[in-house]
N, C-alpha and C positions, 0 to 999 in steps of 0.2 A: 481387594485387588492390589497384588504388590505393584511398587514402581516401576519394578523392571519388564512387567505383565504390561502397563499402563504406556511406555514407551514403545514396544511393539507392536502396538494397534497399527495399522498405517493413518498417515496425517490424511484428512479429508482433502477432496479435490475441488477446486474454483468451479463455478458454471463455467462452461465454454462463451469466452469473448464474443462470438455473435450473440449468444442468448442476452448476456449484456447489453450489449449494444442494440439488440431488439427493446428490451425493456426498458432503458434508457429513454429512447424514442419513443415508444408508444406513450410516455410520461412526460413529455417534452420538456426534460429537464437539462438544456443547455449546455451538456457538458457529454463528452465521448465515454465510453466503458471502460478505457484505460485511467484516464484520468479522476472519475468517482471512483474508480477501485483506489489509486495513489490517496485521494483525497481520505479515503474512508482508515486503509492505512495509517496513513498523516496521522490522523486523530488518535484513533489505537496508541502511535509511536510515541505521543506526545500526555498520555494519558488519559483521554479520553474515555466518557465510559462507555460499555459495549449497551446499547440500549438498543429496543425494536423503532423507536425514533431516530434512530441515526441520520437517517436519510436529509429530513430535516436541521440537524444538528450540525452536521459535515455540509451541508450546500445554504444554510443560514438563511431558510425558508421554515416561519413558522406554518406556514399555509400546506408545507407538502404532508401527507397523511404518511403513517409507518407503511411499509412495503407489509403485503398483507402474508401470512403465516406461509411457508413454505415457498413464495414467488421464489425467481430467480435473484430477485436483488436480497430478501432474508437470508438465501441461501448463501450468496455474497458474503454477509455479515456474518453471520456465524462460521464459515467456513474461515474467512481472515480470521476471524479471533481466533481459533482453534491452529490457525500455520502460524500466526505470530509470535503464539504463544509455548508455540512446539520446542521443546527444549531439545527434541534431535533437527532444527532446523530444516524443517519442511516448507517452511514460508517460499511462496510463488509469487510473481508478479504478472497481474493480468495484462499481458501485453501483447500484440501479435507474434505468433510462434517463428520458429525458425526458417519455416519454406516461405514464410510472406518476402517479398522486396525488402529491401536494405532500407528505402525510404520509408515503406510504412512503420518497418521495424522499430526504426529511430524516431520517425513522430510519435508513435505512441510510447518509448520508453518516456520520448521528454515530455509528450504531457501524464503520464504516471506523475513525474517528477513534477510538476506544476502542481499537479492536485496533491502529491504529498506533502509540499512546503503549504499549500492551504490549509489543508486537516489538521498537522501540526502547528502551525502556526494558532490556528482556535483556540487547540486545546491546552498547549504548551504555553502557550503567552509570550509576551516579552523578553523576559530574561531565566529562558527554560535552564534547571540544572545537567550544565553541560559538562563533560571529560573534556580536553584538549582533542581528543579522539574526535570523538562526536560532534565538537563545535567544528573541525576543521572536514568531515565529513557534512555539516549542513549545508558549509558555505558550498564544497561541490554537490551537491544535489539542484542548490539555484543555480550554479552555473549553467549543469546538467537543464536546466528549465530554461533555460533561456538562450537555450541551442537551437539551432535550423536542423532540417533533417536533411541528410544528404541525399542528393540523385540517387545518384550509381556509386560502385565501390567493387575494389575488387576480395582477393582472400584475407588479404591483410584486416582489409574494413571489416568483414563478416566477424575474424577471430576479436579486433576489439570492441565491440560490438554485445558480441559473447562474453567478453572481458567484465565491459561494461555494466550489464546488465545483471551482475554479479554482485558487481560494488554496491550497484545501488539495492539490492538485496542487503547485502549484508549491511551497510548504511542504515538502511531501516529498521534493523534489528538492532543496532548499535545504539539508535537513538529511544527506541523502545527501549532498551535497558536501562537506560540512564534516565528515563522519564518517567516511565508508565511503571518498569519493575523498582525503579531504586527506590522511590516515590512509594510504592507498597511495604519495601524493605523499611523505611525510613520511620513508617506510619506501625510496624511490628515492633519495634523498637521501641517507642514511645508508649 
């Protein structure tokens, strides 16, 4: 199969956020759907390897058992790896859609954003190889985490919002480059 065959597949699609968040729960694993997705992210972004242990790996519980073959949460997993790694940038963030409230919207971008700087911070360590790029997109993604989520808003809020939840898309793929892919580049070379 050529490249250009291999790029026109469409990029696989995330469980739908309830199914998450059902499966979350029923596992009572202390953390929202948005946020294990960021978290799971994180790790990807930072190098991390794509394992059917994830689960355990990314929430620093040796005790959780791998999500078993096809649930909604393996489905998780391999569907991020496959949009992060989309070189036509397919990457989505599990977060609630556009018709949700402005408030739910914003909680869950910022805890995405929580659980990304956890994932990454595992996997990446202390002194992850950063761009200037990168390094000054980390520090706004903790910003981005350590936001409140607004009430109400009106079109303006909605558009950056919109804006928003862009950046940290592209953010995340920013710091996948510089980590996870450069880190492979670096290791071809040698």
């Amino acid at each position: 199969m050529t490249a250009r065959m291999m790029s026109e597949q469409p990029t696989p699609v995330l469980p739908d956020l309830d199914e998450v968040e059902d499966a979350v729960r029923a596992q009572g694993l202390g953390v929202g759907a948005s946020e294990l997705h960021g978290a799971l992210c994180g790790w990807l972004a930072g190098g991390g390897a794509d394992s059917p242990r994830w689960l355990s790996q990314v929430l620093v519980d040796d005790e959780l058992a791998a999500p078993a073959v096809g649930s909604v949460l393996d489905r998780l997993r391999t569907v991020s790896v496959a949009q992060i790694e989309d070189r036509d940038f397919g990457f989505e963030l599990l977060v609630p859609a556009q018709e949700a409230t402005l408030v739910d919207r914003s909680s869950g971008l910022f805890d995405w954003c929580r659980g990304f700087l956890g994932g990454f911070g595992l996997a990446a360590g202390a002194k992850p190889p950063l761009s200037e790029e990168s390094a000054e997109a980390l520090g706004d993604l903790a910003r981005l985490a350590a936001a409140s989520p607004q009430d109400d808003g009106d079109e303006d809020d909605e558009a950056a919002m919109i804006e928003i939840e862009e950046f940290v898309r592209v953010a995340a793929l920013l710091l996948h480059g510089d980590c996870a892919m450069g880190a492979r580049h670096r290791r071809q070379l040698h």
